[in-house]
VEXKOLKOL-534400 format. One line per 2 residues: their letters; for each residue x, y, z of N, C-alpha, C. Coordinates in Angstrom, 1 decimal. Layout:
BEGIN
a) X Y Z X Y Z X Y Z  ...
***
This chain:
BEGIN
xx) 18.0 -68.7 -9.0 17.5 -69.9 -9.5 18.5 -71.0 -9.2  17.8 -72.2 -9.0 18.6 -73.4 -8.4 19.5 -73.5 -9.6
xx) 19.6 -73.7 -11.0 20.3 -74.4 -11.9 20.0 -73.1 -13.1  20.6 -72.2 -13.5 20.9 -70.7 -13.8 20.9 -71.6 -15.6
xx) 22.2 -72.4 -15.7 23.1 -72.8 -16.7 21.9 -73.6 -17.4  21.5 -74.2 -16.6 20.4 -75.7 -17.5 19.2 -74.6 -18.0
xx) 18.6 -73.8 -17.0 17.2 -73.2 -18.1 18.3 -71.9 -18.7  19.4 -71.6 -18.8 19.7 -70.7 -19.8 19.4 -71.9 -21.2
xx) 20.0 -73.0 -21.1 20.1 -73.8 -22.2 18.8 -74.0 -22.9  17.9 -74.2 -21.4 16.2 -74.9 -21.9 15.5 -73.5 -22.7
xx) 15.5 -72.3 -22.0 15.0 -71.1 -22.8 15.4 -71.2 -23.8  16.7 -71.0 -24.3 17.5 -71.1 -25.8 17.0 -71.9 -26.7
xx) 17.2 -73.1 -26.0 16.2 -74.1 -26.7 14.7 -73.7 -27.4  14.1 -73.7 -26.3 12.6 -72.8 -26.2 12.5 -71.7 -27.3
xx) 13.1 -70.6 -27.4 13.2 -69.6 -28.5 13.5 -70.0 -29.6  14.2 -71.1 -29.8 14.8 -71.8 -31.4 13.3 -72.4 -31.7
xx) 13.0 -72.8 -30.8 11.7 -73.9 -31.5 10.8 -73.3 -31.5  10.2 -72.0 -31.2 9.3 -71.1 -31.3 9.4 -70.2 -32.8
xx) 10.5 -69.5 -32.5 10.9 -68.6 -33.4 11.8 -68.4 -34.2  12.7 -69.8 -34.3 13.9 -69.7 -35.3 14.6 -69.2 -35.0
xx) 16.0 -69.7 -35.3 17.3 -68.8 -34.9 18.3 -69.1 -36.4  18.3 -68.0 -36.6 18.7 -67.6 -38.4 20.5 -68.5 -38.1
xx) 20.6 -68.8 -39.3 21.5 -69.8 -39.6 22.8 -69.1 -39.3  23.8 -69.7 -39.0 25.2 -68.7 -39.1 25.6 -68.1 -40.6
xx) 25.3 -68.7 -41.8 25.6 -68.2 -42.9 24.6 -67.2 -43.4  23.7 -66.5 -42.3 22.6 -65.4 -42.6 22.8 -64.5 -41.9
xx) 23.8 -64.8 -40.9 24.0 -63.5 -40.1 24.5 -62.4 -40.6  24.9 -62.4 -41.7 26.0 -61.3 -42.6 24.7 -60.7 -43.4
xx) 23.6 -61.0 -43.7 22.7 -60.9 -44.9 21.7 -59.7 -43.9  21.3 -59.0 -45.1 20.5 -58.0 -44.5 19.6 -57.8 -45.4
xx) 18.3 -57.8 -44.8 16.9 -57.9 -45.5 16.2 -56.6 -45.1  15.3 -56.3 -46.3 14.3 -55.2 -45.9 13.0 -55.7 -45.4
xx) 12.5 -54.9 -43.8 11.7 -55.7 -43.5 10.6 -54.2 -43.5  9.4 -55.2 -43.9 8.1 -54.3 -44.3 7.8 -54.3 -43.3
xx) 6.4 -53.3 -43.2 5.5 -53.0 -42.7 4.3 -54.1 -42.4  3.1 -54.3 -41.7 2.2 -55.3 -41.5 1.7 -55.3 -43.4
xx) 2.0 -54.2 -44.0 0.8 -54.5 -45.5 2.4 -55.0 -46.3  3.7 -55.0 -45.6 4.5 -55.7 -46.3 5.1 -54.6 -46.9
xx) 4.9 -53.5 -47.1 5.8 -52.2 -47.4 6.7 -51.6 -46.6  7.4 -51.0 -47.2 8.8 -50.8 -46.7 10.0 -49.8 -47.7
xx) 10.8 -49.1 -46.8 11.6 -48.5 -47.5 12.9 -48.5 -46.5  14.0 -47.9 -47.1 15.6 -48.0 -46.3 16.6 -47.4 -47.4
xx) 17.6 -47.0 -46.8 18.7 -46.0 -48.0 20.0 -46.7 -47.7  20.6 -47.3 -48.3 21.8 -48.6 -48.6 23.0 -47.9 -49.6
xx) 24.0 -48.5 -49.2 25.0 -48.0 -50.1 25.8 -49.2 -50.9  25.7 -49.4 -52.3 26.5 -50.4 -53.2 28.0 -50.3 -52.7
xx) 28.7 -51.2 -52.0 30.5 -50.8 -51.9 31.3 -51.5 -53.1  32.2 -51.7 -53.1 33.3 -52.3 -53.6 33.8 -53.5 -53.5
xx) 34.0 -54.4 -54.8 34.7 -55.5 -54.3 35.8 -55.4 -52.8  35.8 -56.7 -52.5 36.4 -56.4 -51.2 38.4 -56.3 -51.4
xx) 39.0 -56.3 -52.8 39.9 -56.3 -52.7 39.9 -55.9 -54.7  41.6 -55.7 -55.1 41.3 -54.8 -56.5 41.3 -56.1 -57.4
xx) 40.9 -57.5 -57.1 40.3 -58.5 -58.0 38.9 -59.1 -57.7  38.2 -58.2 -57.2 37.1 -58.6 -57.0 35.7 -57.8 -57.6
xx) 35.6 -58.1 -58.2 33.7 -57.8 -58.9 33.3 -57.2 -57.3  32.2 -55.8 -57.2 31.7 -56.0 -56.2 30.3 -56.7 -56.1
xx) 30.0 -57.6 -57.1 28.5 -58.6 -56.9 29.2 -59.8 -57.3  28.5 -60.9 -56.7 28.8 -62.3 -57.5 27.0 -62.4 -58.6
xx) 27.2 -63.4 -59.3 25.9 -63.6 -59.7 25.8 -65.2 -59.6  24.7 -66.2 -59.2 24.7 -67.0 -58.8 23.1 -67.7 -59.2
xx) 23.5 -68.5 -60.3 21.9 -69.6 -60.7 21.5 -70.4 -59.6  20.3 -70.5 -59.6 19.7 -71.4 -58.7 18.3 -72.2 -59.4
xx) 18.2 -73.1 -59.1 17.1 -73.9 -59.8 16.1 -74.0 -58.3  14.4 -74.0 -58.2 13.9 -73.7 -56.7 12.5 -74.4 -57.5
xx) 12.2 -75.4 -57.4 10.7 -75.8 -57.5 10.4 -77.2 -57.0  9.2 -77.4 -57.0 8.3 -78.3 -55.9 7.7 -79.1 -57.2
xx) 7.8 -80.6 -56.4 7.3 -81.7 -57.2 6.1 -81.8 -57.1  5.4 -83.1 -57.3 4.1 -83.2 -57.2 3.3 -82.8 -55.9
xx) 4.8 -84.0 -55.1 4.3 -83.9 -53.7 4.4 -82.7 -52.8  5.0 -81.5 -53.1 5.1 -80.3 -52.5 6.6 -80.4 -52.2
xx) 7.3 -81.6 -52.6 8.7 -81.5 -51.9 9.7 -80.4 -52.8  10.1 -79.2 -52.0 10.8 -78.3 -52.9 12.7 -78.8 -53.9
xx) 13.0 -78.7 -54.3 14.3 -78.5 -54.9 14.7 -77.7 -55.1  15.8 -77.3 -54.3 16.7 -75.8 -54.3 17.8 -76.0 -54.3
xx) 18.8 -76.1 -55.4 20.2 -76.1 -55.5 20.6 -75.0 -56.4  21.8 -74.6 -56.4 22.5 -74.0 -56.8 23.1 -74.4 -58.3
xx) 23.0 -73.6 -59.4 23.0 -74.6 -61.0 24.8 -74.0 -61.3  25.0 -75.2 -61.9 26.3 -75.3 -61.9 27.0 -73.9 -63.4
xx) 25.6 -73.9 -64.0 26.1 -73.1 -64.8 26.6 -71.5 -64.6  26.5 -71.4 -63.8 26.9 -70.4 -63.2 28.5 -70.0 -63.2
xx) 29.1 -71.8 -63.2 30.6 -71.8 -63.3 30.9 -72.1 -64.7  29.6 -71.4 -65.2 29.7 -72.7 -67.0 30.2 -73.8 -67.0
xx) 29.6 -74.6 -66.1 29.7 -75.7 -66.0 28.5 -76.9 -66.5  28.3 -78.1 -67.1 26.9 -78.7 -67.5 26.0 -79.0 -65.9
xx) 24.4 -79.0 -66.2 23.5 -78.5 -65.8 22.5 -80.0 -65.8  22.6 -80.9 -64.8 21.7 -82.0 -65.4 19.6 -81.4 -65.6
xx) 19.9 -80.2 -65.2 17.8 -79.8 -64.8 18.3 -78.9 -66.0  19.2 -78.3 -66.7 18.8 -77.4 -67.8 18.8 -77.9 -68.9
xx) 19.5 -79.1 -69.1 19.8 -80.2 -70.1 18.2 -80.8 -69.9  17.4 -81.1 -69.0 16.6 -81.5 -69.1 15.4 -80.7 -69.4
xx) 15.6 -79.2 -68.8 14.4 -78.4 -69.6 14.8 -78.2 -71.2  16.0 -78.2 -71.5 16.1 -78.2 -72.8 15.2 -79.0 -73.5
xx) 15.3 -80.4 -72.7 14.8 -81.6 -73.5 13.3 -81.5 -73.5  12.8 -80.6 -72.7 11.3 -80.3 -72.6 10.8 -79.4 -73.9
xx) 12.0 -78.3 -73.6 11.4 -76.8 -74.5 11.1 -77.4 -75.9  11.7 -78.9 -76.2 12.3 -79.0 -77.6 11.2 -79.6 -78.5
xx) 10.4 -80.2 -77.2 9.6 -81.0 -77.4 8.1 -80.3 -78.4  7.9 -79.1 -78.3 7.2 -77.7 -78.4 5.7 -77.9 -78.1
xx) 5.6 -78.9 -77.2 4.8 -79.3 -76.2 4.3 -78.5 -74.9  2.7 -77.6 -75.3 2.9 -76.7 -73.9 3.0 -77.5 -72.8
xx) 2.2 -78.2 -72.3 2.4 -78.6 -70.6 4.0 -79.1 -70.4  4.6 -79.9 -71.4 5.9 -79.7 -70.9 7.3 -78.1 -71.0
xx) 6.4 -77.4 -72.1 6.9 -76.1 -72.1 7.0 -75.8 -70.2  5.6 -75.8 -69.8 5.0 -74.9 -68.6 6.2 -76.3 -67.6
xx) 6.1 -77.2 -67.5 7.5 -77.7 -66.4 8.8 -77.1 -66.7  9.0 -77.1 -67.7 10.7 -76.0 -67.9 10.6 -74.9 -67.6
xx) 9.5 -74.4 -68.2 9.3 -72.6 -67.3 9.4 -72.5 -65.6  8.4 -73.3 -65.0 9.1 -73.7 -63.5 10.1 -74.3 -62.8
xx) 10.8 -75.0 -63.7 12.3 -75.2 -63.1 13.5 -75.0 -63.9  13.3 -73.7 -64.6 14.3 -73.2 -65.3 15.1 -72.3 -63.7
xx) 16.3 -72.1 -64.2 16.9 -71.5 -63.5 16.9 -70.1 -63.5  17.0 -69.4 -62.1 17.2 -68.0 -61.7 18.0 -67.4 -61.5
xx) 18.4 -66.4 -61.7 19.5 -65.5 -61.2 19.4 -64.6 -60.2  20.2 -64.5 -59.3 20.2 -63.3 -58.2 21.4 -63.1 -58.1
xx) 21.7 -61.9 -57.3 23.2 -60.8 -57.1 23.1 -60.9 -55.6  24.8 -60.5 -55.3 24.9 -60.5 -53.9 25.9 -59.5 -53.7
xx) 25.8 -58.7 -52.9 26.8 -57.4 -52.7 26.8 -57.4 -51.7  27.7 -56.6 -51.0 27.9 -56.0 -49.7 27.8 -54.7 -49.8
xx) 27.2 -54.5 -48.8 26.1 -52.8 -48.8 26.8 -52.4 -47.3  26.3 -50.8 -47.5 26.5 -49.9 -46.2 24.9 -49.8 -45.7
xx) 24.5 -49.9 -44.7 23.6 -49.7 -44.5 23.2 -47.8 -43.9  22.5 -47.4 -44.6 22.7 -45.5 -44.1 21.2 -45.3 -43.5
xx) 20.7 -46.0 -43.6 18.8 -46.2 -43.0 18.1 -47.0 -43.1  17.5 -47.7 -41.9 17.2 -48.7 -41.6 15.8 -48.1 -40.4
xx) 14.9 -47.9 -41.0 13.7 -47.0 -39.8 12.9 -48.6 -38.8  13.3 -49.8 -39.5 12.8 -51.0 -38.8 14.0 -51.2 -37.7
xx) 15.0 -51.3 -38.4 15.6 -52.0 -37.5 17.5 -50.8 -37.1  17.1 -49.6 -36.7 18.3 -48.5 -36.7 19.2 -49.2 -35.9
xx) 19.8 -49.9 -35.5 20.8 -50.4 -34.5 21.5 -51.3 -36.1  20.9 -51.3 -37.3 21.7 -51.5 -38.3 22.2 -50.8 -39.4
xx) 22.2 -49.7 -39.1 22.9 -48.2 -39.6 24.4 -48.3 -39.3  25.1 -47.6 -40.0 26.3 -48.1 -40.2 27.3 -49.1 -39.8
xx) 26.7 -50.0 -41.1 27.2 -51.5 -40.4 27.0 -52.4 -42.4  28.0 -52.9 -42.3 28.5 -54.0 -43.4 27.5 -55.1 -43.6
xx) 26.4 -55.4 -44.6 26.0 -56.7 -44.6 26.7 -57.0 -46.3  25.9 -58.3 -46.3 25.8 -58.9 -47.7 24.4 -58.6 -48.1
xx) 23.9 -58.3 -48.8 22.9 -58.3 -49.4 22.1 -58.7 -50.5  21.1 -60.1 -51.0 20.4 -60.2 -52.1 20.1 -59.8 -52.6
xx) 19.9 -59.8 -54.2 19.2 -59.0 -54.7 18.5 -59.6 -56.1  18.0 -58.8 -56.8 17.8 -59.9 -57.9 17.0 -59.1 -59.3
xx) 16.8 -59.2 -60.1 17.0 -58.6 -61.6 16.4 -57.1 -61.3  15.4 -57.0 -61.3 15.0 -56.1 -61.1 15.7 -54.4 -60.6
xx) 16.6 -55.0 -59.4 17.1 -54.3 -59.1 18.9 -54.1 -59.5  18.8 -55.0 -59.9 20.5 -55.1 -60.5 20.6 -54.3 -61.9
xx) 19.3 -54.0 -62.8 18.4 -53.3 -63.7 19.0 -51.8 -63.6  18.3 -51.2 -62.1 18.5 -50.2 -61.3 20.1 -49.4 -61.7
xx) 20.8 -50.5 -61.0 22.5 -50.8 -61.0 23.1 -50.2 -62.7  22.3 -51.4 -63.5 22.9 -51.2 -64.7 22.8 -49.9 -65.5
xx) 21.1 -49.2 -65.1 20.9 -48.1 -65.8 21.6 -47.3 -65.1  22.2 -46.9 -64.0 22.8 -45.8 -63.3 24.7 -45.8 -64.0
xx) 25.5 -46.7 -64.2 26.3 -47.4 -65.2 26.0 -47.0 -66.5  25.1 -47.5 -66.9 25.1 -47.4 -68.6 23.5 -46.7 -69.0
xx) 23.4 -44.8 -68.4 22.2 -44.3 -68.6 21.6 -44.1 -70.1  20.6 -43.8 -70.2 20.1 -44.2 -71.7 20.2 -43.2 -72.4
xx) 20.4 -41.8 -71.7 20.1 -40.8 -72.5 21.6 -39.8 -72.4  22.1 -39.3 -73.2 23.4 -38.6 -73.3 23.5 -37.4 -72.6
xx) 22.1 -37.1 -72.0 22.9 -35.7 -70.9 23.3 -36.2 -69.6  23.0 -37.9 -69.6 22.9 -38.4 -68.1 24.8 -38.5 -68.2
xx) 25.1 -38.7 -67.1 26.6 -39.0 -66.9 26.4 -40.6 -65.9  27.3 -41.4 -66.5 27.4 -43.0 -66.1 27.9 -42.6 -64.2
xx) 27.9 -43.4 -64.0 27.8 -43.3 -62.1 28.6 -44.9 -61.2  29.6 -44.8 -61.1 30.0 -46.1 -60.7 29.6 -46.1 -59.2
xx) 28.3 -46.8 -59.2 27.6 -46.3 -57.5 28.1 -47.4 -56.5  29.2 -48.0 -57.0 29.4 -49.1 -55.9 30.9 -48.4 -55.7
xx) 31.9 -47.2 -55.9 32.7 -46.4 -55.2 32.0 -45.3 -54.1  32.6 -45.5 -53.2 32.3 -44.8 -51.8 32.7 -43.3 -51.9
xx) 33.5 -43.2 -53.1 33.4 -41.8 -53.3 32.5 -40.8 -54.3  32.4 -41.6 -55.2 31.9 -40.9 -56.8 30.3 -41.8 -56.3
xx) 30.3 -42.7 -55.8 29.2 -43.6 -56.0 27.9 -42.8 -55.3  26.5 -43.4 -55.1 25.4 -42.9 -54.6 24.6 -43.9 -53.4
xx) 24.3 -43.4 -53.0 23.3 -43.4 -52.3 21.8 -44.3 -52.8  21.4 -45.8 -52.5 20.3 -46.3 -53.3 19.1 -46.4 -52.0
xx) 17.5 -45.8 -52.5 16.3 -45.6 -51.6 15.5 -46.4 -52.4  15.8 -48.0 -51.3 15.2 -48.9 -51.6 13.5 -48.7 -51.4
xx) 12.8 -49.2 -52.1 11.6 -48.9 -51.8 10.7 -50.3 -52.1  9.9 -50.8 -50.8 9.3 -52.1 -51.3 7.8 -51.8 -51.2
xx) 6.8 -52.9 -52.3 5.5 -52.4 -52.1 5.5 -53.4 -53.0  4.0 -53.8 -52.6 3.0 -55.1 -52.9 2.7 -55.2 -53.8
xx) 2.7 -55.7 -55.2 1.8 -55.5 -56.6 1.2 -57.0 -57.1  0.1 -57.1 -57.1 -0.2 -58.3 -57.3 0.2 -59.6 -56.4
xx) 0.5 -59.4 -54.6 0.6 -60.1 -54.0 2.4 -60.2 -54.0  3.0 -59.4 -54.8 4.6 -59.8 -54.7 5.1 -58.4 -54.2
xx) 6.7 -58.2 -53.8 7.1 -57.8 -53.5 7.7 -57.0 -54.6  7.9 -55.5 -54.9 7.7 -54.5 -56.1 8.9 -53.5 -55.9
xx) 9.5 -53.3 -56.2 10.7 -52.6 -56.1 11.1 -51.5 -57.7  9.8 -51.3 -57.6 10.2 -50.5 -59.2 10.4 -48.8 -58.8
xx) 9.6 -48.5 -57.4 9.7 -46.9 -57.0 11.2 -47.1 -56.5  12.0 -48.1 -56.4 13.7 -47.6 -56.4 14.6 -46.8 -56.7
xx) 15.3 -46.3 -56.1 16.2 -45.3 -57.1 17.6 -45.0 -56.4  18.6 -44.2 -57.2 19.8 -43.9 -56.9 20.1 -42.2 -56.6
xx) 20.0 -41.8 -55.6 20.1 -40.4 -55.1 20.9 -39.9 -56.1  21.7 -38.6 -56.2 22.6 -38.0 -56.8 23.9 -38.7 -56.1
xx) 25.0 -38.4 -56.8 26.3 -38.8 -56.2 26.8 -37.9 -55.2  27.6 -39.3 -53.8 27.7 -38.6 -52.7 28.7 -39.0 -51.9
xx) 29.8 -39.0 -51.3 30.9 -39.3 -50.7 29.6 -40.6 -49.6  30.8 -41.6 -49.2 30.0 -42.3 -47.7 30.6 -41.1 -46.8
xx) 32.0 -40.5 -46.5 32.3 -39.9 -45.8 33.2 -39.5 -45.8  34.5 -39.2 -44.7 35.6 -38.7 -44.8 36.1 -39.5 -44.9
xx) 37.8 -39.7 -45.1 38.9 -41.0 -45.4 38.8 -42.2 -44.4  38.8 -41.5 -42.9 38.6 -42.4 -41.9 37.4 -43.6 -41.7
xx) 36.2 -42.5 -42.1 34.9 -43.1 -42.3 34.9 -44.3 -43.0  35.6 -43.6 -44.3 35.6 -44.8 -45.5 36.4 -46.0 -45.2
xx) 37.3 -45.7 -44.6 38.7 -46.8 -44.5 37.7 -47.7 -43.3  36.5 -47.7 -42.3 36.2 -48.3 -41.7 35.4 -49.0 -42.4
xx) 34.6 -48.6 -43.2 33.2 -49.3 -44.2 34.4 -50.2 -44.9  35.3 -50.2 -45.5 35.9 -50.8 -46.1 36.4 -52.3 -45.7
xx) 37.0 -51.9 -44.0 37.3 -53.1 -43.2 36.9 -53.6 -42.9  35.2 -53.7 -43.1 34.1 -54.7 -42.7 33.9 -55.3 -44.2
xx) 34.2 -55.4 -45.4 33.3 -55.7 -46.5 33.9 -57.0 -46.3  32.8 -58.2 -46.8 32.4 -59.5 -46.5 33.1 -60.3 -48.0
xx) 33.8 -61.2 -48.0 34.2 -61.9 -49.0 33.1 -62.8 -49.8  32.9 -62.0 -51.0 31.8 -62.9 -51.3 32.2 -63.1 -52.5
xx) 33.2 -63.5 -53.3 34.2 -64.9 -54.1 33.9 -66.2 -53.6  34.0 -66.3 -52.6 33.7 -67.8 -51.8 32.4 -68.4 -52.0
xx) 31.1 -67.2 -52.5 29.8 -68.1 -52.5 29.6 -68.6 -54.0  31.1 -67.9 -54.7 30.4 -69.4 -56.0 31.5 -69.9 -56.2
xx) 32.6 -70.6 -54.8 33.4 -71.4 -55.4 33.0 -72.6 -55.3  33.8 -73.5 -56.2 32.8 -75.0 -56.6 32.5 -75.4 -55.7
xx) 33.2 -75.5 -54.0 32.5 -76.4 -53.2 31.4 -75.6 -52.6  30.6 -74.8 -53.2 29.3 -74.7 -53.0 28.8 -74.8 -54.0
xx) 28.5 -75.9 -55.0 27.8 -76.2 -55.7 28.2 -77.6 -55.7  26.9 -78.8 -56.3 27.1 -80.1 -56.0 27.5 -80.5 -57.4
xx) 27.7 -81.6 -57.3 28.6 -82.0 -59.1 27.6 -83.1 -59.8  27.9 -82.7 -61.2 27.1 -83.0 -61.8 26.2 -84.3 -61.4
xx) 26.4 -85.4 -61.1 26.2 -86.6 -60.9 24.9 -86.7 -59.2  25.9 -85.7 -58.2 24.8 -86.0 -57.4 23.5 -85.0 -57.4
xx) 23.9 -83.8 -58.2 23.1 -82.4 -59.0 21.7 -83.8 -59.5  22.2 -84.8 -60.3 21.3 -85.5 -61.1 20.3 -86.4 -60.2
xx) 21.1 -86.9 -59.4 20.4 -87.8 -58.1 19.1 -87.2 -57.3  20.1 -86.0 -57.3 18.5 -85.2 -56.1 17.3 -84.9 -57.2
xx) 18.2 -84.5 -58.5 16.7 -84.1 -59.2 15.9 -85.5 -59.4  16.6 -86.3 -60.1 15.7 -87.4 -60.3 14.9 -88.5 -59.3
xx) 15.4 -88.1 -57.6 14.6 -87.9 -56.7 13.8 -87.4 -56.3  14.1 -85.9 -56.6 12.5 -85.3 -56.5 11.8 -85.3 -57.9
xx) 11.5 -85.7 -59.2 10.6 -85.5 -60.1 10.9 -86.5 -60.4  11.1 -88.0 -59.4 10.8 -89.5 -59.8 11.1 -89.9 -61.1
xx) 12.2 -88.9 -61.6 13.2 -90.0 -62.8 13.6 -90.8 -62.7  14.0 -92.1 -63.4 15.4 -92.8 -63.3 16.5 -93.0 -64.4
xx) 17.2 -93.6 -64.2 18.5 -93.7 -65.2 19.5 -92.3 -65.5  20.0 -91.8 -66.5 21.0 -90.9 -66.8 21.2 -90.0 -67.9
xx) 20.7 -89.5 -67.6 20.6 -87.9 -68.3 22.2 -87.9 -69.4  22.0 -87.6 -70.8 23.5 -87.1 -71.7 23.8 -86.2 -71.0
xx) 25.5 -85.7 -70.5 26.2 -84.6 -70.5 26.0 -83.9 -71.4  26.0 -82.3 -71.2 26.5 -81.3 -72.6 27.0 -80.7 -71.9
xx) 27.9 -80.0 -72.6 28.5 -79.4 -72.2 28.4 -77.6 -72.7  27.3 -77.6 -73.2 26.5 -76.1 -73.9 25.3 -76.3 -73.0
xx) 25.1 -75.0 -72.2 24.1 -74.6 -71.5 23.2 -74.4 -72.5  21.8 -74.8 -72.4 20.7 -74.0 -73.4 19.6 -73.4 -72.4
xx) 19.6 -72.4 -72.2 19.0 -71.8 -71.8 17.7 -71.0 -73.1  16.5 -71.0 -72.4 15.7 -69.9 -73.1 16.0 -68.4 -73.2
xx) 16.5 -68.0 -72.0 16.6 -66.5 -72.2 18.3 -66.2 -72.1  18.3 -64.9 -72.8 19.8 -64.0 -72.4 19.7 -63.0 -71.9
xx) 21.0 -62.6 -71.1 21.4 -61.4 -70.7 22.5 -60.9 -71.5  22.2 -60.3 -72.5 23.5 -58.7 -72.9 23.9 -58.0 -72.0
xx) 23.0 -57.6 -71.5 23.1 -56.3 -70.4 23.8 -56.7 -69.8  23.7 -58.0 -68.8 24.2 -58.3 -67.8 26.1 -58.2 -68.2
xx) 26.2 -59.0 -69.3 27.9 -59.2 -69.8 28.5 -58.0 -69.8  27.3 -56.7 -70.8 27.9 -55.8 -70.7 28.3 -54.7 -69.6
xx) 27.2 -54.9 -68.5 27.7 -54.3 -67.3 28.5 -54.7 -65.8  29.1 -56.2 -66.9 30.4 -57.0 -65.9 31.7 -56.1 -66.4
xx) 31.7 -56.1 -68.0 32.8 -55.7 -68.4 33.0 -54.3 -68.4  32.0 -53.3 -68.0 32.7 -51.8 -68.3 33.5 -51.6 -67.2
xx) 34.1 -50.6 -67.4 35.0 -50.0 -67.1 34.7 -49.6 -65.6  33.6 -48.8 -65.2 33.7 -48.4 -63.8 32.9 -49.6 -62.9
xx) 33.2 -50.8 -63.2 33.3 -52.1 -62.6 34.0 -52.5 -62.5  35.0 -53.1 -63.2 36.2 -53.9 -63.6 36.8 -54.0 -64.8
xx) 38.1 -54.1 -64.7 38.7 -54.3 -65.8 38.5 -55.3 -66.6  38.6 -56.5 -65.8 38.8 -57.8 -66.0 37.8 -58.6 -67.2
xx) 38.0 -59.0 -68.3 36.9 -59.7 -68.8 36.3 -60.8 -68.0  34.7 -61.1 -68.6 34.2 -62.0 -68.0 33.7 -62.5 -69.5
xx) 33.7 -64.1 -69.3 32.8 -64.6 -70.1 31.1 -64.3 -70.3  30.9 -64.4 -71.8 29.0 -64.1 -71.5 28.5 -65.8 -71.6
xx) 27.7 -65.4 -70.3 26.6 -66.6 -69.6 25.2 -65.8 -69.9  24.0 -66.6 -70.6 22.9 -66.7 -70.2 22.1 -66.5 -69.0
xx) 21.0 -65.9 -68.6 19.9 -65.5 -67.1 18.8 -65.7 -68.0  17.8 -66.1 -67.2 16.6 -66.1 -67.1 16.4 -65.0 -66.3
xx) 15.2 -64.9 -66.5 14.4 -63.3 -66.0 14.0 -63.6 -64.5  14.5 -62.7 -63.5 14.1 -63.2 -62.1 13.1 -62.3 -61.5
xx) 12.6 -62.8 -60.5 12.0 -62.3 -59.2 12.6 -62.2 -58.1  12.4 -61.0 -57.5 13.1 -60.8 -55.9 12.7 -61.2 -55.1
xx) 11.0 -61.1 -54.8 10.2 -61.9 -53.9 10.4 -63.3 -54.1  10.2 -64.2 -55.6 10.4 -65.5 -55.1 11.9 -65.9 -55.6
xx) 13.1 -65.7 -55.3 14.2 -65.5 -54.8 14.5 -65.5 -53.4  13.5 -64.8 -52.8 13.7 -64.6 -50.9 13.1 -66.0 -50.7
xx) 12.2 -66.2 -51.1 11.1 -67.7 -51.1 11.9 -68.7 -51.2  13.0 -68.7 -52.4 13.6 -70.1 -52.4 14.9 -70.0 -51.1
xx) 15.0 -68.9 -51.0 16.0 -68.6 -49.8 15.9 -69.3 -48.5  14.5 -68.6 -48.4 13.8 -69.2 -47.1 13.3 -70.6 -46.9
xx) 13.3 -71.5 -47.9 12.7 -72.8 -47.5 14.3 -73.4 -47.9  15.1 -73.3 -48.7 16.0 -73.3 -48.1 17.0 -73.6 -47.3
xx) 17.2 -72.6 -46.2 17.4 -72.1 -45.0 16.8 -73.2 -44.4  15.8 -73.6 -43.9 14.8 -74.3 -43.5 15.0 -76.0 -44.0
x) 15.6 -76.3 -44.9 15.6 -78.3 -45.5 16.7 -78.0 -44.6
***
């Protein structure tokens, strides 16, 4: 071909605008991809913080809803750093009201929680050329649920399971399926306990795990003031919201505090922060559009 360099560029081009070319900060992220009815299954392994001060999940609020006009809002909520919250101060100011239709606006832009770990990948039947290989991986209540009961089991013949060690830890057979139009991850589970491999093995899974401290340090989250700007840009407020400096959230997590602080997770205390109850399906949803502003 006359000019090799220019239609390499024009193709490249061509495929981006057709089909998207996933962002550089997604290339690390590994998704379960379904079947045409949207089902799907794969067997993943929880690892280890990536060093002996690190949590191996971060957990991370996000606020994700659409104004009148369809235009979405997806930021990251600052409470996460227990930090003040100009959209949670303001669903506060909704809940308080005890007003349903303003109830039902705080219920949609209350904030969400999801988890982020770095996984081994051990089966992948969509996509096997990602078998043993390091991603980051989403996740979100439901299955972090999973996590907690295998940690802290309910019944006293069970034995607790720190499944994010590569030695003592297990083996998790992700399972996805459709329930009511969403994405269902309740047939999940955690195999019996199982080495990832020999020393060598391990010491390589290890040299790949992904620093994921970095995704809730402050300079990924916006500060309070311009946090307030976008919102009252998209749901056509004006003026300035009171500071608090007390999160009020509707819902809590115990569980969650208490399966930061045990023991076959970390030593380290964590402060207890409030969650709202999430979804994994629309978690991927705010992911994806997103990705996409």
């Amino acid at each position: 071909m006359r000019n090799q360099k220019m239609f390499d560029m024009l193709k490249s081009a061509v495929d981006k605008a057709k089909n998207g070319t996933p962002s550089k900060s997604n290339e690390n992220y590994w998704k379960l991809e379904g079947d045409k009815a949207k089902n799907g299954s794969a067997v993943i392994r929880f690892l280890p913080g990536k060093d002996d001060n690190s949590l191996p999940f971060v957990k991370i609020y996000n606020h994700g809803f659409k104004n009148k006009a369809g235009k979405w809002f997806i930021e990251n909520c600052p409470t996460t750093l227990e930090h003040a919250c100009p959209v949670c101060e303001k669903n506060s100011d909704l809940w308080s009201t005890k007003v349903e239709s303003n109830i039902e606006i705080a219920r949609e832009r209350k904030r969400k929680a999801k988890y982020i770990s770095n996984i081994l990948v051990v089966s992948d039947p969509k996509n096997p050329d990602n078998e043993g290989k390091v991603f980051l991986f989403q996740y979100g209540q439901k299955i972090f649920e999973k996590i907690f009961e295998a940690i802290n089991p309910q019944f006293e013949d069970e034995t607790p399971m720190n499944i994010f060690d590569p030695v003592e830890g297990a083996n998790f057979k992700l399972k996805m399926s459709q329930v009511g139009g969403f994405a269902n991850f309740d047939k999940s589970g955690f195999s019996p306990a199982s080495e990832i491999g020999n020393e060598k093995e391990i010491a390589s899974v290890i040299s790949q795990l992904h620093d994921i401290d970095g995704l809730i340090a402050p300079d990924q989250f916006k500060s309070y003031d311009d946090l307030l700007t976008r919102f009252n840009a998209t749901v056509g407020n004006t003026g300035r919201q009171s500071r608090s400096e007390t999160n009020t959230d509707d819902d809590s997590d115990a569980e969650y505090v208490r399966a930061v602080v045990n023991e076959k997770i970390a030593a380290k205390p964590v402060k207890t922060v409030q969650v709202s109850d999430d979804d994994d399906d629309m978690m991927a949803e705010f992911q994806r559009l997103a990705d996409e502003d």
